[in-house]
N, C-alpha and C positions, 0 to 999 in steps of 0.2 A: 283281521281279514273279514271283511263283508260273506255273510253262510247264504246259503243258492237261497230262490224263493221254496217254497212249500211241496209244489207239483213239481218242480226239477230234483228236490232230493228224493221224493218216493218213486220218479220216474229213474233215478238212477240206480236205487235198490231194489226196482222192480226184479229186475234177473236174478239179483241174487237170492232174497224171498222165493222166488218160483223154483230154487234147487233145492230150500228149505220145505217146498210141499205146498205152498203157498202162492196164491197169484192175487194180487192186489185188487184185479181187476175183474176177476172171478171168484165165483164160490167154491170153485175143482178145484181138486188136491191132482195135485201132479204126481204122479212115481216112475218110475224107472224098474227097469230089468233086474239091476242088481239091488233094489232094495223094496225087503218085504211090507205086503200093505200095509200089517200092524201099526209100521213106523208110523202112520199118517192117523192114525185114529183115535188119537187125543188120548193115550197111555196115560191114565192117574196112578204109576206107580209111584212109591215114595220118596225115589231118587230125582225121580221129574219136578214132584209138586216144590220145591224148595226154589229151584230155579225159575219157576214162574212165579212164585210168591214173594220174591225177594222185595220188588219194592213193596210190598205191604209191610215187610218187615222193617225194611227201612225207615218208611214213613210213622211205624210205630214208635223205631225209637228215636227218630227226631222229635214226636209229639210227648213223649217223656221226659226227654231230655228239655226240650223249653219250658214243662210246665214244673219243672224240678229245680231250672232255673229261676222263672220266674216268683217260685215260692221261697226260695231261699233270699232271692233281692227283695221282696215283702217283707219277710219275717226281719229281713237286717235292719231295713230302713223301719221297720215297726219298732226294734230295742233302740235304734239312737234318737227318734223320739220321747221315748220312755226314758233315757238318760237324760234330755231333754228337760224333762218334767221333774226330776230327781234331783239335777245339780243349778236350776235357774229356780231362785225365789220370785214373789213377786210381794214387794214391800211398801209400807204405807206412805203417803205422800212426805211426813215430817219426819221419815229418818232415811228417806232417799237422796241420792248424790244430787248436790245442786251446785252450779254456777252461776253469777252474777255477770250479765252483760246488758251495758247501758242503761245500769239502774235496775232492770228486768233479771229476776230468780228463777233460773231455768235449771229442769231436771233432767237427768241421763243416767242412762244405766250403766252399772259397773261391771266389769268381771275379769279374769285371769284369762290367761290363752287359751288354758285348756278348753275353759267354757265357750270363748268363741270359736275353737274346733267344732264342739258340742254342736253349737247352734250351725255352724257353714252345714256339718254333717243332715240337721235338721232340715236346715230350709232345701238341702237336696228331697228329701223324705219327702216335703210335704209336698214337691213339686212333682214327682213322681204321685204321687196319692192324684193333685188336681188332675195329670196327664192322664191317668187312669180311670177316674171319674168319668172326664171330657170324652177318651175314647170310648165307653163302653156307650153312654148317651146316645154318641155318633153312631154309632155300628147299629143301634136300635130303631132310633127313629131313620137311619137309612133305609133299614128294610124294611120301616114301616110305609114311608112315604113310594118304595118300589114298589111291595106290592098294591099298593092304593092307585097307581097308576097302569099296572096290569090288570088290573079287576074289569075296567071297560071292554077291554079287550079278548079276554078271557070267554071264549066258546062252549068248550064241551073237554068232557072227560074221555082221555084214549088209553086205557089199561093200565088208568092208576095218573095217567100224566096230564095236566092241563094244558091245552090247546089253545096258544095268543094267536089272534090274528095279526098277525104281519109278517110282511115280504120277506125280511130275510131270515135265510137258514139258522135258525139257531136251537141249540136244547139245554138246558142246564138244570142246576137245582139250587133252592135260594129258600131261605126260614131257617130261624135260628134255631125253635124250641120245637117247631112241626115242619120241616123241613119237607118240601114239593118238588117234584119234579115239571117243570115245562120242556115245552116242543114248540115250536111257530108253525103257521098252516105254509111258510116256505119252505122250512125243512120237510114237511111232509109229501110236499108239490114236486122235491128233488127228490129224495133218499128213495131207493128200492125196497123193499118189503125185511131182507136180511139187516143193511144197514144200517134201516129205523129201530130194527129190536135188539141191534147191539149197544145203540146210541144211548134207546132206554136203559137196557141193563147196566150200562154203564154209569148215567145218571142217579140209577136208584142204588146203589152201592155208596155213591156220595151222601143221601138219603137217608141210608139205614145208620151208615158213620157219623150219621151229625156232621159232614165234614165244611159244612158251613160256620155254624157253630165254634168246631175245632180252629177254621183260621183266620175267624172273627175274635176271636181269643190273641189267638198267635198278633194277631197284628196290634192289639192291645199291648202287650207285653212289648212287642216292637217298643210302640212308641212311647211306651211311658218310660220303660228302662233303656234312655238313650243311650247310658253307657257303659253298654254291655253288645257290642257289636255280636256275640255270638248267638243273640237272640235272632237278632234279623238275619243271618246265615242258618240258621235255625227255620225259621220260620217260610224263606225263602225256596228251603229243601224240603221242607212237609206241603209247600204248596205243587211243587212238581212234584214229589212220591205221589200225593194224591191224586192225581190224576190215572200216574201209572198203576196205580194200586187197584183205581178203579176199571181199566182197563186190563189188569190182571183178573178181576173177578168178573169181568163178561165172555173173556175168552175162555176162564175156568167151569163156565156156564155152558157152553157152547163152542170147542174150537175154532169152526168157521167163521165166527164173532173178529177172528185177527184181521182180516181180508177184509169183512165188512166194517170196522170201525176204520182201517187205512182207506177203504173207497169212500166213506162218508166225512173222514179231516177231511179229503182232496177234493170234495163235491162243496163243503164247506167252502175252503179255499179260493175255489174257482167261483163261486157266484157269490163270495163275499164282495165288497168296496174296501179298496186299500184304508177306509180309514174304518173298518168297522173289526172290534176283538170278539171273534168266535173260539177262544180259549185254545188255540195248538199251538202246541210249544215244540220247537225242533228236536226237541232233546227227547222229546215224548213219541216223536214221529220214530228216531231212530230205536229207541227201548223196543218199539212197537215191531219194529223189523228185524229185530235179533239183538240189538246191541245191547251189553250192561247200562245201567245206570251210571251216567257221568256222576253226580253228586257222591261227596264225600264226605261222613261225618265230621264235622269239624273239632276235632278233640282239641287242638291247641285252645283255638279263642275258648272253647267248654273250659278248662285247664282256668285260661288268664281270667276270664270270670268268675268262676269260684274265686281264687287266688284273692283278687278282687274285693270283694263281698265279702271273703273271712280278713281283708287289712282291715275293710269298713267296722266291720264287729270289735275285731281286737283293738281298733282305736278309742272305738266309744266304750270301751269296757276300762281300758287299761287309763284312758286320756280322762274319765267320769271321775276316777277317784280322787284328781285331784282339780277337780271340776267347780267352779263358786259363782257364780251370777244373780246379779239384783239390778230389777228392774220395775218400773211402775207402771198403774193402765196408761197414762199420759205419755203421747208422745214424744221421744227423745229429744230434747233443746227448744219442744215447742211451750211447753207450758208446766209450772212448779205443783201442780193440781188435778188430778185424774179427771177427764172432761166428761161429761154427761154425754156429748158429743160422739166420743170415741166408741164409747158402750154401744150408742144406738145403731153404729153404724155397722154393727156384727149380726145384729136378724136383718138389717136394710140390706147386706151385700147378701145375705143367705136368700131374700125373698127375691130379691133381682134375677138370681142366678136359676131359682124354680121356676119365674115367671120363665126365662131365657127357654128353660129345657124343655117348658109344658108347650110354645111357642114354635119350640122347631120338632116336639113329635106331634103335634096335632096344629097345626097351618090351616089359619081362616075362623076358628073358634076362638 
């Protein structure tokens, strides 16, 4: 089923917000006859703070859980490597396996099953290693090349936040290692005086968590351990706790911060272009108005992932010892002779691959 647009659901939990003390559309707190003002005055007792913290808590231990993951599929695919290296020789050209075809003495490597488990095992390893490599690269020279093209733009400083020149509403936080917060001169041209300093607080939360960082990580891990679905379910849930998390600690700043971050999504919203993402997420809108947090740790796929990762282990442990491969630098069936060729072409693909990375983080040099 197709969910309303953005302004039709906070217009439809408007009322019921406004019985919770809350008007979307104001910074009054509502009360009524039968319940005392206290209620309304942002009570930090201990019973309360748990229930506004939950997604931070959440999102802590989804960010534990993938990086607990993700260390455990490194360390695994690290030993079957290393088994790897322990059960594959590499032997000299005149007592390696050779066949004769058309006259032509052509060499191949030999080995046992176990050893070509070994190796299937391996070449997953190293392909995970390249995918990791390639991700972290990407994620660098992105933010390199974003903020090189924010810098033009880039005004003045507003209490910590930088200020882009451009039309549309937007505020976010972006840097890996010194992470910023911006604001656009539209968001400042729309947002009222409350909405803007929820918006920032909300932003510098993201900020002080690294939470750039944190899901520039996450998405590494995605993609290199494709088979381990419980990472991207993982990753998917630390990217919406985050949000709510940081929307937890603006309201925790500031109660009236609830109102003004629901009137600034909805200002968002409305002078967004359908085709432009100013980061609200449904699920975020309704946390925002009372509801729990949809997301649910995913313990199974966590479960079938370990599970997983400790066959991979016990294969390469138990399948190594009776492991035996021999193989030579020369190319299988191409040549009875270790090629001069073949050597050179292991700093030629290393230097190709630097030249590649220094090319896409620094463009035009």
């Amino acid at each position: 089923m197709e969910r309303c647009p953005l302004g039709s659901r906070i217009a439809a939990k408007q009322m019921a917000v406004t019985r919770r003390g809350y008007d979307v559309r104001s910074e009054t707190s509502v009360t009524t006859q039968n319940q005392p003002l206290d209620s309304f005055t942002g009570d930090r007792s201990e019973s309360a703070m748990p229930a506004r913290r939950s997604a931070a808590i959440a999102a802590g231990r989804a960010a534990r859980a993938e990086a607990l993951l993700g260390i455990l599929g490194l360390a695994s695919l690290g030993l079957v490597l290393l088994r790897l290296v322990e059960t594959w020789r590499v032997s000299p050209p005149r007592v390696s396996h050779q066949v004769a075809i058309l006259g032509q003495t052509l060499s191949y490597p030999a080995a046992n099953m176990a050893a070509v488990i070994i190796l299937v095992l391996a070449l997953l390893g190293a392909v995970v290693t390249a995918r990791a490599v390639l991700g972290v690269a990407r994620e660098v020279t992105g933010v390199r090349k974003f903020h090189r093209r924010l810098a033009p733009a880039t005004r003045r400083d507003l209490g910590g936040a930088l200020v882009i020149d451009d039309e549309r509403p937007q505020a976010f936080c972006s840097g890996l290692l010194r992470p910023r917060v911006y604001v656009t001169s539209g968001a400042l041209a729309l947002l009222d005086e409350p909405a803007l300093e929820a918006v920032l607080a909300h932003e510098r939360h993201h900020a002080r968590r690294r939470d750039p960082l944190r899901l520039a990580t996450s998405r590494v891990l995605t993609r290199a351990m494709f088979f381990l679905p419980a990472l991207g379910e993982l990753g998917r849930g630390q990217q919406a706790l985050a949000e709510m998390s940081a929307d937890e600690s603006a309201i925790d700043a500031e109660p009236g911060n609830r109102s003004a971050l629901a009137r600034a999504m909805l200002t968002f919203s409305d002078a967004s272009e359908a085709d432009d993402s100013v980061g609200i997420d449904p699920a975020r809108v309704d946390y925002l108005l009372g509801e729990p947090p949809r997301w649910r740790f995913p313990a199974m796929l966590c479960l079938v992932a370990i599970g997983l990762l400790a066959l991979i282990v016990t294969t390469a442990v138990l399948v190594g010892r009776e492991a035996a491969g021999t193989a030579t630098l020369a190319p299988p069936f191409l040549s009875a002779q270790p090629c001069v060729v073949v050597l050179a072409t292991i700093p030629a693909a290393v230097g190709l691959v630097a030249v590649r990375l220094l090319r896409r983080a620094w463009p035009g040099r």
